[in-house]
N, CA and C of each residue as an Amber inpcrd file, in Angstrom:
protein
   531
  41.0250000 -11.7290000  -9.8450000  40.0460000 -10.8600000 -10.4660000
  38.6710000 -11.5120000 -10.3530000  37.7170000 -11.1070000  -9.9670000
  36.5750000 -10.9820000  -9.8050000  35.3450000 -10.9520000 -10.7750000
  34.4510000 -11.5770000 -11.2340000  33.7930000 -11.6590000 -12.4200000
  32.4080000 -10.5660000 -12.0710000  31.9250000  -9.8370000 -12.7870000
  31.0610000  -8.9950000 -12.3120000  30.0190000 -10.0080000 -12.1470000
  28.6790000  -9.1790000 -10.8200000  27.1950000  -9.9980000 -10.8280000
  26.9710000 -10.1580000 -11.9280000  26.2080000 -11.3270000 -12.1030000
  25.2760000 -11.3410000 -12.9030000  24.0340000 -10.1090000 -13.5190000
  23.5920000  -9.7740000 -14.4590000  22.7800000  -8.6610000 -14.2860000
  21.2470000  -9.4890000 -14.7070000  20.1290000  -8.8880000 -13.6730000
  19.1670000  -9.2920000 -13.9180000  18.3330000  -9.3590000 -15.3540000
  17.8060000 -10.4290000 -16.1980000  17.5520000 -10.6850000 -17.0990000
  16.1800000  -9.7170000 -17.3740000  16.3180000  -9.0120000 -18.5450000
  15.2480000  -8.1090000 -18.5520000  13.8440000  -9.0900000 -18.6500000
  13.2900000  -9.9080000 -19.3300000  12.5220000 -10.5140000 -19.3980000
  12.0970000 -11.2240000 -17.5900000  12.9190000 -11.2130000 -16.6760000
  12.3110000 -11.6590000 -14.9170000  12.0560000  -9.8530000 -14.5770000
  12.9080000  -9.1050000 -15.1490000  12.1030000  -8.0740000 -14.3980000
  10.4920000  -7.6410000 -14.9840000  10.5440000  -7.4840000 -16.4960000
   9.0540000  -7.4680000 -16.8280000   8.0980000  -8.4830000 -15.8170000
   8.5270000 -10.0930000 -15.7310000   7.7150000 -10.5670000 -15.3780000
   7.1820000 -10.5800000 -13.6200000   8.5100000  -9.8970000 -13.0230000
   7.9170000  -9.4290000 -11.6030000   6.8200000  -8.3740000 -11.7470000
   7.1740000  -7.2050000 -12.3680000   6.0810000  -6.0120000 -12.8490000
   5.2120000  -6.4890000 -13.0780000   4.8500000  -7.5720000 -13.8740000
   3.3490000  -7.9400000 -14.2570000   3.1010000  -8.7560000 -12.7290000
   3.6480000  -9.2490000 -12.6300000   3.0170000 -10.1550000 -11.1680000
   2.9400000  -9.1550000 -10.0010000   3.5470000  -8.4530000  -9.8450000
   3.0560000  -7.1550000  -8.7550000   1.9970000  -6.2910000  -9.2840000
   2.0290000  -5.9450000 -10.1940000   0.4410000  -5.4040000 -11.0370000
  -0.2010000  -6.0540000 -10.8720000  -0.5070000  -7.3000000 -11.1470000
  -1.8720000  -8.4370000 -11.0040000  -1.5130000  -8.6730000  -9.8970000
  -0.9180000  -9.0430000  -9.1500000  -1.0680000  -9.1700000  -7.1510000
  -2.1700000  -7.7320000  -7.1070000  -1.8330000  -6.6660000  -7.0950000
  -2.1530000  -5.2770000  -6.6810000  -3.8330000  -5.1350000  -7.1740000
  -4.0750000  -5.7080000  -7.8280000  -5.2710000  -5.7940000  -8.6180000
  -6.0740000  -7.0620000  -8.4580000  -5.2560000  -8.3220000  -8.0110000
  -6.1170000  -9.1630000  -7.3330000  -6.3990000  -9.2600000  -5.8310000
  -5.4830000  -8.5920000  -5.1880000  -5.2470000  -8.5090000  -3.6660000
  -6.4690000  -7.0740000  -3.2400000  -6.3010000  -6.4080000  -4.3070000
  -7.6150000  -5.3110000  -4.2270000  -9.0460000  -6.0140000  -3.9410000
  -9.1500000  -7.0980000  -5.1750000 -10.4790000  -7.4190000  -5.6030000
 -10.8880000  -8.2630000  -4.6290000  -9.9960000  -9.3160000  -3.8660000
 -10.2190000 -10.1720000  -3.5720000  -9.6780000 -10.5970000  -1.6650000
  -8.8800000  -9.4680000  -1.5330000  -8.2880000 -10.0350000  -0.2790000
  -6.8520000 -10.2860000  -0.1500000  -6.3290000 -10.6050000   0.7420000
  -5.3750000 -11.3150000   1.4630000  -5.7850000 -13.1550000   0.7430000
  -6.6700000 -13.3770000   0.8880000  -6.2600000 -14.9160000   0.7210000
  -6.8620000 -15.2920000  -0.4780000  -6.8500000 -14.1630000  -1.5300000
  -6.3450000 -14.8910000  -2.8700000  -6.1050000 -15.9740000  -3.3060000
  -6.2860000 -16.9060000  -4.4780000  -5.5250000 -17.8040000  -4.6600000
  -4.3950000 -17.1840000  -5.6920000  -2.9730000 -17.9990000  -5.3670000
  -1.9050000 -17.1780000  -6.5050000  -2.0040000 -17.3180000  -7.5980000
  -2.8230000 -18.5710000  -7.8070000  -2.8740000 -18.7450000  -9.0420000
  -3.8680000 -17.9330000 -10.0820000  -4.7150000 -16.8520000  -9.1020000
  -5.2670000 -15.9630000  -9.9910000  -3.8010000 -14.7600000 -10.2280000
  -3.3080000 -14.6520000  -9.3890000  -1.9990000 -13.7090000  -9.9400000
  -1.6250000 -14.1570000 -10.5430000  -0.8540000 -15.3210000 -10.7710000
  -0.3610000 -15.6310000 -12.2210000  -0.9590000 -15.5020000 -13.2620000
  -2.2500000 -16.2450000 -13.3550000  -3.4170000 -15.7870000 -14.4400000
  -3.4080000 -14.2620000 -15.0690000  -3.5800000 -13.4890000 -14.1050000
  -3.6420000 -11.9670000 -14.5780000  -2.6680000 -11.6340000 -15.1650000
  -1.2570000 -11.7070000 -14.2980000  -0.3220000 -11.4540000 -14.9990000
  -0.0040000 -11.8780000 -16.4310000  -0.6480000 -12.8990000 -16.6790000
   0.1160000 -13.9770000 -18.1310000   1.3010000 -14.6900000 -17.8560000
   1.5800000 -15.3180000 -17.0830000   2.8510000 -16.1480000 -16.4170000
   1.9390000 -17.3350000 -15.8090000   3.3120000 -18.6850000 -15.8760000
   2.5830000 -19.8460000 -15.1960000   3.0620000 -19.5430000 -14.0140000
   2.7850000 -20.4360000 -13.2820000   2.6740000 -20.1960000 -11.7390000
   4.8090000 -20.4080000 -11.2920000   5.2540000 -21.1410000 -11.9690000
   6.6720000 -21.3780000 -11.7420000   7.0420000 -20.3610000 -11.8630000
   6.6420000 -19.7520000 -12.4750000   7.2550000 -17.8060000 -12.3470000
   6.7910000 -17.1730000 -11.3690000   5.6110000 -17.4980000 -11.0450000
   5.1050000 -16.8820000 -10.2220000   6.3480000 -17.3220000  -8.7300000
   6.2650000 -18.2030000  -8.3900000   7.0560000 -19.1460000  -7.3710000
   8.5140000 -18.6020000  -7.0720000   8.6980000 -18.2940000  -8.5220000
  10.3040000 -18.0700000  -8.9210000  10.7340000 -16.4160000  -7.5350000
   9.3770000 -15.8250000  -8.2410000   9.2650000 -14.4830000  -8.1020000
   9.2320000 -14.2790000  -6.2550000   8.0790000 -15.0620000  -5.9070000
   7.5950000 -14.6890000  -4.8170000   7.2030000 -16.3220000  -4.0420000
   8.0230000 -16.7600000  -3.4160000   8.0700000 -17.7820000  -2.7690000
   6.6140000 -17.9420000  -1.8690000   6.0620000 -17.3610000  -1.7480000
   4.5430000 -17.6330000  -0.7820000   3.8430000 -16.1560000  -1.0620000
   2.3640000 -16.5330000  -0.2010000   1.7450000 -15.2560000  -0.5190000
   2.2700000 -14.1050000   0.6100000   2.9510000 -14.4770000   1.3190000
   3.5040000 -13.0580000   2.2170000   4.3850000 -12.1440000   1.4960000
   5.1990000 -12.7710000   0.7770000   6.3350000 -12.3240000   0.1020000
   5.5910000 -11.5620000  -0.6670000   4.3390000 -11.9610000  -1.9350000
   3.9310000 -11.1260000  -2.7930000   2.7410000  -9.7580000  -2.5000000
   2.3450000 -10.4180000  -0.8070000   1.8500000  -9.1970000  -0.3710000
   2.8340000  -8.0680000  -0.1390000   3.8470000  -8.5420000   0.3460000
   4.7380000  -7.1740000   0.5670000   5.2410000  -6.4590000  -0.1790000
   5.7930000  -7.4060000  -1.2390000   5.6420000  -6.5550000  -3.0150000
   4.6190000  -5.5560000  -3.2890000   3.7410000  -5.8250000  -3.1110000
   2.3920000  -4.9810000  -3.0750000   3.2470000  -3.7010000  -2.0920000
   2.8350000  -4.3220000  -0.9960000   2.5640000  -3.0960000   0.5150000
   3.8270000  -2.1160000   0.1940000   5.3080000  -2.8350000  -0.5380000
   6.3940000  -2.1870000  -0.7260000   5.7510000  -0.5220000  -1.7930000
   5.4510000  -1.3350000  -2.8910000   4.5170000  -0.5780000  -3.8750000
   3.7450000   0.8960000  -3.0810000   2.7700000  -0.0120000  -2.2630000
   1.6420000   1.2870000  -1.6750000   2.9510000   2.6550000  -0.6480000
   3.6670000   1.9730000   0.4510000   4.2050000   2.8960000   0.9870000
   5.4130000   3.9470000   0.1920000   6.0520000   2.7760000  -1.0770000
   6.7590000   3.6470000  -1.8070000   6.2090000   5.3860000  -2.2390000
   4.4440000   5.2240000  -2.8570000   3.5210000   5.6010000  -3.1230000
   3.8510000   7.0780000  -2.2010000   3.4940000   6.1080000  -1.0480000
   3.4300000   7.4650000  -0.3320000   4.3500000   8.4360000   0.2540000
   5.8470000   7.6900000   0.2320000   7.2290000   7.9860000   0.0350000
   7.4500000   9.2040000  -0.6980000   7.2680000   9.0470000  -2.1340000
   7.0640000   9.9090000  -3.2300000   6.4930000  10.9200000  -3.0500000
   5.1390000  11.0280000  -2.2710000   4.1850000  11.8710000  -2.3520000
   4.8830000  13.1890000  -1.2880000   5.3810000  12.4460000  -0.2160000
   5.8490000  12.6050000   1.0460000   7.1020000  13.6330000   0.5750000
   8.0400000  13.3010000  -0.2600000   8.8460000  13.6090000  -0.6000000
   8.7400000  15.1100000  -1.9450000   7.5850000  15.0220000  -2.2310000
   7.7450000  16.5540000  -2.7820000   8.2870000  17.3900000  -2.4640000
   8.3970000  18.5280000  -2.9370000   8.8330000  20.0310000  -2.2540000
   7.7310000  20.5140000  -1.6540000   6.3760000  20.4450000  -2.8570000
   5.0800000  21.2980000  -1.9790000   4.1260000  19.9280000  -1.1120000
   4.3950000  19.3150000  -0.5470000   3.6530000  17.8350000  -0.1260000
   3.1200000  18.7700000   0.7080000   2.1230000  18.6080000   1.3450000
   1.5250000  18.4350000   2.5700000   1.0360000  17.7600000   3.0750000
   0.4370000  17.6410000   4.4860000  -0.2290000  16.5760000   5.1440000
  -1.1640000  16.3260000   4.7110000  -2.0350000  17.0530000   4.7590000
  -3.5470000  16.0600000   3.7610000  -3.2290000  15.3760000   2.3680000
  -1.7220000  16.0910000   1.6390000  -1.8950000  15.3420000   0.4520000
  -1.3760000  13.8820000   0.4400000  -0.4510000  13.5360000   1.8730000
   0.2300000  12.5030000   1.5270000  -1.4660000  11.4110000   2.9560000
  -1.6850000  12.3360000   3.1480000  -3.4730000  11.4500000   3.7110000
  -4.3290000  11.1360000   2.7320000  -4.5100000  11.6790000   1.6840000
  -5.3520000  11.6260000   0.5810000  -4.9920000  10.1780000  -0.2410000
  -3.0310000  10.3230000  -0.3450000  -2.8520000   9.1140000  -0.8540000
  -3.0090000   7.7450000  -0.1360000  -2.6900000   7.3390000   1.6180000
  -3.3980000   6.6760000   2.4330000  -4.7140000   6.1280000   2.0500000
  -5.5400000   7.1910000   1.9340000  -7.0190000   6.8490000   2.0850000
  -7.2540000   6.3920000   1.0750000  -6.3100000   6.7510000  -0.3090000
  -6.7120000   5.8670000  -1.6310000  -6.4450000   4.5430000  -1.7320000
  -5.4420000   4.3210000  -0.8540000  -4.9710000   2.8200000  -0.5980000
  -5.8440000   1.8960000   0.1750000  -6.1740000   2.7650000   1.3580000
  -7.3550000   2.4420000   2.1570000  -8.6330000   1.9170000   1.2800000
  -9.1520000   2.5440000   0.3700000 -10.5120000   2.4170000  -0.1120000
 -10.1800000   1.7380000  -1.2320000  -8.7600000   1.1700000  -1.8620000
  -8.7900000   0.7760000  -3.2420000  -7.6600000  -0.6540000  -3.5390000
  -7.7350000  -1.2350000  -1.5830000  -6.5860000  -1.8480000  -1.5170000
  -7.8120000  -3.1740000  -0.2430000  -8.0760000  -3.8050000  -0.8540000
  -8.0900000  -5.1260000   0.5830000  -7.0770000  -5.3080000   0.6530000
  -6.2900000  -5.6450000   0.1860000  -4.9870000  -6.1340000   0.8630000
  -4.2930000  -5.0390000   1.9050000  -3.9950000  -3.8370000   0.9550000
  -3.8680000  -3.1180000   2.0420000  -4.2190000  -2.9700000   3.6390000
  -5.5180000  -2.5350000   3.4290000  -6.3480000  -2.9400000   4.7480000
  -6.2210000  -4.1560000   5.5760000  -6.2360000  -5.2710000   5.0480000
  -5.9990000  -6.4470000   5.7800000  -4.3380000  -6.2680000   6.2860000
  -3.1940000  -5.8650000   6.1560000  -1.7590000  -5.9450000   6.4800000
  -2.3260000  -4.9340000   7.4280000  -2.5730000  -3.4550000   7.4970000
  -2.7900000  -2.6780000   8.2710000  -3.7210000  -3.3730000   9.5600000
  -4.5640000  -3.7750000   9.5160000  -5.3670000  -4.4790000  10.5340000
  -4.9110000  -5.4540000  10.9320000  -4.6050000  -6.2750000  10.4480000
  -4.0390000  -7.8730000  10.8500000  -2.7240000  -8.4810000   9.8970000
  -2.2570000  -7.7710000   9.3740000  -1.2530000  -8.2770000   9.3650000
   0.3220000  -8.8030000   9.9640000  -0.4400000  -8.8100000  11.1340000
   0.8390000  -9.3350000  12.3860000   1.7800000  -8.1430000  12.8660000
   2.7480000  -8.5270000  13.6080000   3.3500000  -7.1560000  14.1710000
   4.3900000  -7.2590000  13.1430000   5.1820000  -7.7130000  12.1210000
   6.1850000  -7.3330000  11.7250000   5.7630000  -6.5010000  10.5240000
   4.4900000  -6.8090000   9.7620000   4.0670000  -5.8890000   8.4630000
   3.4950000  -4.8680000   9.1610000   3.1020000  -4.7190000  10.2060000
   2.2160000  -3.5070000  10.8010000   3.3350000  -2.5470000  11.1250000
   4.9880000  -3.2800000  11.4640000   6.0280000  -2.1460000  11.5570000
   6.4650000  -1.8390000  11.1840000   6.6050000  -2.5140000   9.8340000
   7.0660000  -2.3420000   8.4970000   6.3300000  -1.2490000   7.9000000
   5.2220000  -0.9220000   7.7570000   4.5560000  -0.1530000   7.1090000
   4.4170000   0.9760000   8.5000000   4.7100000   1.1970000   9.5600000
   4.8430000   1.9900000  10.2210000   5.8340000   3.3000000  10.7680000
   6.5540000   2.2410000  10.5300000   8.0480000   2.7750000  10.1170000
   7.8330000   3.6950000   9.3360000   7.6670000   3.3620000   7.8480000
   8.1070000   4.1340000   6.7250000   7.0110000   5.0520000   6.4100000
   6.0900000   4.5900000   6.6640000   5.0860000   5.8090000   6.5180000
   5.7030000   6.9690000   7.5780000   5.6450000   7.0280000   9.0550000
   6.2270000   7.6100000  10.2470000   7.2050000   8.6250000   9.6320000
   8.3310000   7.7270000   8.6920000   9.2750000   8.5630000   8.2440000
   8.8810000   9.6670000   7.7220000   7.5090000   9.0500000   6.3100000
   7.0220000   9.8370000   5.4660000   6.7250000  11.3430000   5.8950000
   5.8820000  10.9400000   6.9410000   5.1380000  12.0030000   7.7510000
   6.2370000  12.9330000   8.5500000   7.2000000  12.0490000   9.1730000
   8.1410000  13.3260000  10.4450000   8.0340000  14.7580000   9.5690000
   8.8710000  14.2000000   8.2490000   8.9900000  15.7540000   7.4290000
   7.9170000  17.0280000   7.3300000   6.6290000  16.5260000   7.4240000
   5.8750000  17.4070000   6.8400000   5.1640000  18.2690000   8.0960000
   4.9910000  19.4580000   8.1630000   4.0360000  20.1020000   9.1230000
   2.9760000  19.2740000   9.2590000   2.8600000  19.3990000  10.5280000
   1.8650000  18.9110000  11.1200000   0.5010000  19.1880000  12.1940000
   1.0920000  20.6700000  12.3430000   0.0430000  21.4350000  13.1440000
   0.0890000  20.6770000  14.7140000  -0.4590000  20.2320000  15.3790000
  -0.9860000  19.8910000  16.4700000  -0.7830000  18.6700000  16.5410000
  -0.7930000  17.4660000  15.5310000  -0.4690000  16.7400000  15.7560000
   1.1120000  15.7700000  15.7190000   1.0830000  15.2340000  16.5180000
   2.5400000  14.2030000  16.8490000   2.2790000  12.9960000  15.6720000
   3.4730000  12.6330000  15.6200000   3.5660000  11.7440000  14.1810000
   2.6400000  10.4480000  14.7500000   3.0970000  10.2700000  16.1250000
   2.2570000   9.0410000  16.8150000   0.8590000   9.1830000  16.6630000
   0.4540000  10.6640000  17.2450000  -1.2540000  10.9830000  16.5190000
  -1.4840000  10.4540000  15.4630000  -0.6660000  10.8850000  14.6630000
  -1.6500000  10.5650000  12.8170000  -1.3330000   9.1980000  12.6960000
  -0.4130000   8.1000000  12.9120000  -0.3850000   6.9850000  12.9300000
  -1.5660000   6.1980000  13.5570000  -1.3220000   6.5650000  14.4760000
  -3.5190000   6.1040000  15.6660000  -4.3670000   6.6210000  14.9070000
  -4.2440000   7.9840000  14.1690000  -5.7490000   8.4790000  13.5740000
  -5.6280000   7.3230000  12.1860000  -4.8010000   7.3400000  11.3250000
  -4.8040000   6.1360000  10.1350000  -5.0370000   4.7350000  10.7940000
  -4.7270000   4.1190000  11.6710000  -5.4380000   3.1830000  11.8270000
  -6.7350000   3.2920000  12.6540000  -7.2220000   3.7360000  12.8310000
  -8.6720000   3.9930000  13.3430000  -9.0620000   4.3390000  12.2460000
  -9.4350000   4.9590000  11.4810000  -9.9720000   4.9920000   9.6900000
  -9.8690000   4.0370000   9.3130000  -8.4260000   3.4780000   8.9730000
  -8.3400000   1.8240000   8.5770000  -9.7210000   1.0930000   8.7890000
  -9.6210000   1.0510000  10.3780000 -10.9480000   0.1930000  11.1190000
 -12.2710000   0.5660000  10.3880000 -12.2840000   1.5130000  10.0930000
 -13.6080000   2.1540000   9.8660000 -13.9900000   2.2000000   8.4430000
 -12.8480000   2.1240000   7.2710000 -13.6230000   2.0090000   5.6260000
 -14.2010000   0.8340000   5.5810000 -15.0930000   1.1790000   5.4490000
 -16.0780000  -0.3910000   4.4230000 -16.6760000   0.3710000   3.6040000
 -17.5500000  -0.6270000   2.9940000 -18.5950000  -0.1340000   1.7650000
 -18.7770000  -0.9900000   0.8130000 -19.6670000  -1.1290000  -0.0510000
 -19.6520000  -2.2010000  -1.1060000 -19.1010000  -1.2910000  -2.5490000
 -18.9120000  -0.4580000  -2.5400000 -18.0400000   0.7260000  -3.6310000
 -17.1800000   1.1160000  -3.3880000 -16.2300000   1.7890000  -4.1400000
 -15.1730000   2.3320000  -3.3810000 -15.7180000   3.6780000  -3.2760000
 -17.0390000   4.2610000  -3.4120000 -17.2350000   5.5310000  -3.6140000
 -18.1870000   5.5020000  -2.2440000 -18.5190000   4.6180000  -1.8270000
 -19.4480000   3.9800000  -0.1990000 -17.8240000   4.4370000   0.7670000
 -16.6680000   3.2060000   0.2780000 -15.9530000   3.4300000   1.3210000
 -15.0780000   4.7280000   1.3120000 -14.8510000   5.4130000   0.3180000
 -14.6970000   7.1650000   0.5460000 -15.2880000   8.1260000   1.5130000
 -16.6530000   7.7890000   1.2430000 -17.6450000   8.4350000   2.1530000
 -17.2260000   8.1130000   3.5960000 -17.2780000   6.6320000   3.9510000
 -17.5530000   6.6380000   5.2540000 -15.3270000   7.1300000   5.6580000
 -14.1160000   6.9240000   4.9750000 -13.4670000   7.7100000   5.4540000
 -13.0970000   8.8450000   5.4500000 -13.8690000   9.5930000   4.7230000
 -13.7720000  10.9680000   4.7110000 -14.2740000  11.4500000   6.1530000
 -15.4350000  11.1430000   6.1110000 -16.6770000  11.1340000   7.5850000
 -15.4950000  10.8490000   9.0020000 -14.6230000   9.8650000   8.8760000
 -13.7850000   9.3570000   9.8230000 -12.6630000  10.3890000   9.8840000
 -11.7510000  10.9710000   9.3750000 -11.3660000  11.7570000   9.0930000
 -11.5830000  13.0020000   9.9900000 -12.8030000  13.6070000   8.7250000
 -13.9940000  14.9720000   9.6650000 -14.1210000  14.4120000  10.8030000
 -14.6490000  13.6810000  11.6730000 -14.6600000  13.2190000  12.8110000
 -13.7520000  13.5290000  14.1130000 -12.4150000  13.3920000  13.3890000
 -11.1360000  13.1040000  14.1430000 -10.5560000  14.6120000  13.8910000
 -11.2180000  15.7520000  13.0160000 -11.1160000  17.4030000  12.7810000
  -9.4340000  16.8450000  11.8000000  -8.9690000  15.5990000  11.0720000
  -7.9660000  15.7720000   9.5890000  -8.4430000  16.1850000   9.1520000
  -7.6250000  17.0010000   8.1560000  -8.3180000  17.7240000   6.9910000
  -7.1350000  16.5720000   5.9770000  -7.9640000  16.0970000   4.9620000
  -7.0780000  15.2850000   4.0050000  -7.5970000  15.8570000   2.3550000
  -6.0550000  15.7940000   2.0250000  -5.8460000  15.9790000   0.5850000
  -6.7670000  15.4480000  -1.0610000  -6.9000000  15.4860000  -2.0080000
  -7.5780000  14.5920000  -2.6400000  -7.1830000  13.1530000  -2.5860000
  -7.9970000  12.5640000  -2.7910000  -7.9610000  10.9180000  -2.3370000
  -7.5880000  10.3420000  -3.9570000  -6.6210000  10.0780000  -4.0920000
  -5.7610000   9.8430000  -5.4330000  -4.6540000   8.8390000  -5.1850000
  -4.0410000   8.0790000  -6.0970000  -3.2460000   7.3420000  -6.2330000
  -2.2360000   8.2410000  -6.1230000  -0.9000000   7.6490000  -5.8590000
   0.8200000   8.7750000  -5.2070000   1.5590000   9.2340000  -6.6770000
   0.5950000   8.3250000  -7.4660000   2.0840000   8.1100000  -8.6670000
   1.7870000  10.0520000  -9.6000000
């Protein structure tokens, strides 16, 4: 006979939640090369939790990136979704995520397929008019390339503009949840 798993201790799952919240919120503010020890900080955890949680900063970026594409998973997955709405949520990630942006641009080929993948999936489902899933994948990273701004209301502008450009029509620019 067989002893059941162990079940995860509610107190490590709160404390991943807070450390993926404060990743998500320092990786916004600050980048890819963060120090962790401002995630721990935010969160309210010492850094051995932090460690516990997320063995390096790749690991806790992807916690994150897991987060953003789930996002758009969800969105994707409505009954009434459409294409601009699950673009709208993109572009919020886009304009409200350095980290984001940095995995999308440079984050090497395995996070760039990782997040390609599943977005790809997101998208097969939904009408698409004219474009091929491969289209809107090239049109999101070419926007990618193109948000900057010193606001997030600067870098709206200039991907909306990118967008209009490329004749997307995208959804409101909102968080998935």
């Amino acid at each position: 006979m067989t002893s059941p798993a162990n079940p995860t201790r509610s107190d490590a799952v709160r404390n991943r939640d807070l450390l993926v919240t404060a990743a998500r919120e320092v990786l916004a503010e600050q980048g890819l090369d963060a120090p962790m020890s401002a995630v721990a900080k935010r969160a309210g955890v010492g850094q051995g939790t932090l460690y516990r949680h997320f063995p390096d900063r790749l690991a806790l970026a992807t916690a994150v990136l897991e987060e953003n594409v789930r996002d758009i998973e969800q969105v994707a997955a409505r009954p009434e979704a459409t294409l601009a709405d699950v673009l709208g949520v993109v572009t919020w990630q886009m304009i409200h995520s350095t980290a984001f942006l940095g995995i999308i641009r440079y984050g090497g080929e395995e996070s760039s397929l990782f997040l390609a993948d599943r977005v790809r999936t997101a998208v097969d489902g939904l009408p698409k008019g004219a474009y091929s899933t491969d289209d809107l994948m090239l049109a999101v990273a070419m926007v990618s390339g193109g948000v900057h701004g010193p606001t997030p209301e600067a870098r709206e502008t200039t991907a909306r503009r990118a967008w209009g450009l490329l004749g997307i029509e995208i959804g409101s620019v909102a968080p998935g949840v």
